[in-house]
N, C-alpha and C positions, 0 to 999 in steps of 0.2 A: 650756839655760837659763843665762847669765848671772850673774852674781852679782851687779852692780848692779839686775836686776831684784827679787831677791831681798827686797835690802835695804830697796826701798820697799814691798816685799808688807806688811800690816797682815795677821798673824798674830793666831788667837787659841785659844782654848783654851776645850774644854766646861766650864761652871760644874759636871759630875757629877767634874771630874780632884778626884784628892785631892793631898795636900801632897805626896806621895812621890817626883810628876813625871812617875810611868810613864801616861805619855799622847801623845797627839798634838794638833800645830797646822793649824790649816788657815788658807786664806787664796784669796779672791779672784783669777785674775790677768784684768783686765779684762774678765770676766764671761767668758772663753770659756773658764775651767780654772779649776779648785781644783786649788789645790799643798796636801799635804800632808807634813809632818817631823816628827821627833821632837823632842818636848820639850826632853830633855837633850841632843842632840847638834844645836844649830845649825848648824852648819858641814858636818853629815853630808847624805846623800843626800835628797832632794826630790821625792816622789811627784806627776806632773802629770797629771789626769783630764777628761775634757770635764767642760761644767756639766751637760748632764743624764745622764750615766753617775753622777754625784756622788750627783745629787736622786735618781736608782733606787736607788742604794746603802743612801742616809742613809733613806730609805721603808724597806724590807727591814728597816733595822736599827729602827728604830722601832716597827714591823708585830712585829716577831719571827719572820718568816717567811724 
């Protein structure tokens, strides 16, 4: 993945992160991947997942299952 893609990705962040940081961003990459990075380290490593590996994920973690 490029870094110019990167930079136009529209990251964002769960409204449950508290002020401390320790969280994660996710972000769109024209609908066939969610990238996701750490908060504090922009410039660090970039997790890319298909879109529906994402939605089973984000299900599971919601479910509590």
């Amino acid at each position: 993945m490029e870094m110019a893609e990167l930079s136009r990705a529209e990251w964002r962040r769960s409204s449950y992160s508290g002020t401390n940081g320790n969280c994660v961003e996710v972000a769109a990459d024209c609908g066939m991947r969610v990238l996701v990075r750490d908060t504090k380290d922009h410039e660090g490593a970039v997790l890319a997942f298909q879109s529906v590996v994402w939605r089973r994920f984000a299900g599971k973690v919601k479910s509590g299952t």
